[in-house]
N, C-alpha and C positions, 0 to 999 in steps of 0.2 A: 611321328610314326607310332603306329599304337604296339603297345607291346605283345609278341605273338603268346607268351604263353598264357594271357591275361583273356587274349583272343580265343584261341583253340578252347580255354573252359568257359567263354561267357563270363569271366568276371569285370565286374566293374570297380575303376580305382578307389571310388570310394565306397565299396561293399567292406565286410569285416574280413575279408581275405586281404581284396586288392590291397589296404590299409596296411595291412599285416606287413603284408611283400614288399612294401614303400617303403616302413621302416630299415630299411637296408639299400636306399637307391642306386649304391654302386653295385651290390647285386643285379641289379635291373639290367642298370647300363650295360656294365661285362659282358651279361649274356646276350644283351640286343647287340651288341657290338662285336661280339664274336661271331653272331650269326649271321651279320652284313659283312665280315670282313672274308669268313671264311665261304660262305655261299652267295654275296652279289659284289666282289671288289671292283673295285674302279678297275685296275689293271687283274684279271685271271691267269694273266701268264698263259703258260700251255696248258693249264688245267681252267678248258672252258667252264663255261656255267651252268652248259648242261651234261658237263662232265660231273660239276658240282654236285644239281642237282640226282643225278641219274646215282650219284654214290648214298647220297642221305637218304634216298629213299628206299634203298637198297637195305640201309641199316635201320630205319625206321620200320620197316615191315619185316624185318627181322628181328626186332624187338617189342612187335605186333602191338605196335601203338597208327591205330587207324587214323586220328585226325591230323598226326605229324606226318605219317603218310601223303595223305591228301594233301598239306601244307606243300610237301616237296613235291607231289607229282604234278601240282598249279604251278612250283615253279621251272618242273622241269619242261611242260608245256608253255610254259612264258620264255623259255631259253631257246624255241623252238623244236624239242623234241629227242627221242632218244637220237644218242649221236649217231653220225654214220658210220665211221671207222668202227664195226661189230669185233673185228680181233683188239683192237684196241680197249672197247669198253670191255668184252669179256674180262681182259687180263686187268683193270682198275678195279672190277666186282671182285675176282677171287681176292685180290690181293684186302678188298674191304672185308670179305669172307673169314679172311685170315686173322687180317687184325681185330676183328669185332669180336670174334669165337675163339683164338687162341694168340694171343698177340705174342706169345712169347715161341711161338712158332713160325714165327716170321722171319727169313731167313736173307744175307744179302742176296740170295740168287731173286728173290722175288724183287728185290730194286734194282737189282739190275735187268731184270726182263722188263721196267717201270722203263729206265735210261732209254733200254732200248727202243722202245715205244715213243722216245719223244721228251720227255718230262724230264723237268731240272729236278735238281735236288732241291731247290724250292715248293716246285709241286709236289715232287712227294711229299714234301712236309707238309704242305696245305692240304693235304690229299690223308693222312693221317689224324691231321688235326681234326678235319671235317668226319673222319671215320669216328674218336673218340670221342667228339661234342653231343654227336645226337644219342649216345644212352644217355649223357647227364640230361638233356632233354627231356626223353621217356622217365626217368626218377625225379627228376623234379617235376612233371606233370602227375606222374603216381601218385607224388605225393600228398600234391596240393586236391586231386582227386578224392585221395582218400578224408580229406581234411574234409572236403565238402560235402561228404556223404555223413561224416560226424555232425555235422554241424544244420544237417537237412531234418526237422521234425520229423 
């Protein structure tokens, strides 16, 4: 499986980036691995995939990174679509809202209006997790951005 963030910049593994980035392979792995566990698991539990989906993409365009964006909204179209249950996904978005923009405002009544909805205490935590992973996403794509723009004649 090719690596997404190697993907989303056009680099190639053996360019003077991709090189760079390899010299750390368990870097790689973690983040390819977090990214399948937390947004295509085998088992979703109550937190579908286009619930998945529908949250990354949420934080990803609120972190106004356009190609991880599109990354999620291919997979939230690949999940079949935004979900149905509208009160339901509302209340997953504020709650991504919350923790993206103020995480320390994050209060139990907002997990428990989560319980109430349906969701273990496993999905919320997968559901958090997925919240916090896509700004490291957007910084480490920043980054390596900005790297390429150094390194562009």
């Amino acid at each position: 499986m090719p690596d997404l963030i190697d993907s989303l910049l056009g680099l190639a593994p053996d360019s003077k980036l991709g090189a760079l980035r390899r010299r750390r392979p368990e870097a790689l792995r973690h983040a390819e691995g977090a990214h399948r566990e937390l947004l295509l698991p085998e088992d979703p539990g109550g937190l579908s995939l286009a619930d998945r989906a529908a949250l990354a993409l949420r934080v990803a365009r609120r972190e106004e990174d356009g190609a991880l964006a599109a990354h999620y909204q291919g997979l939230l179209d690949a999940a079949g679509g935004v979900p149905e249950d509208g009160a339901r996904l509302a209340a997953l978005l504020r709650y991504a809202d919350t923790v993206a923009a103020a995480p320390e405002e994050t209060s139990r009544a907002d997990i428990d209006g989560l319980v109430a909805l349906g969701l273990s205490s496993r999905d919320i935590v997968a559901a958090t997790q997925l919240i916090a992973f896509v700004p490291y996403q957007v910084r480490v794509i920043a980054g390596l951005r900005a790297m390429l723009e150094e390194t562009v004649p």
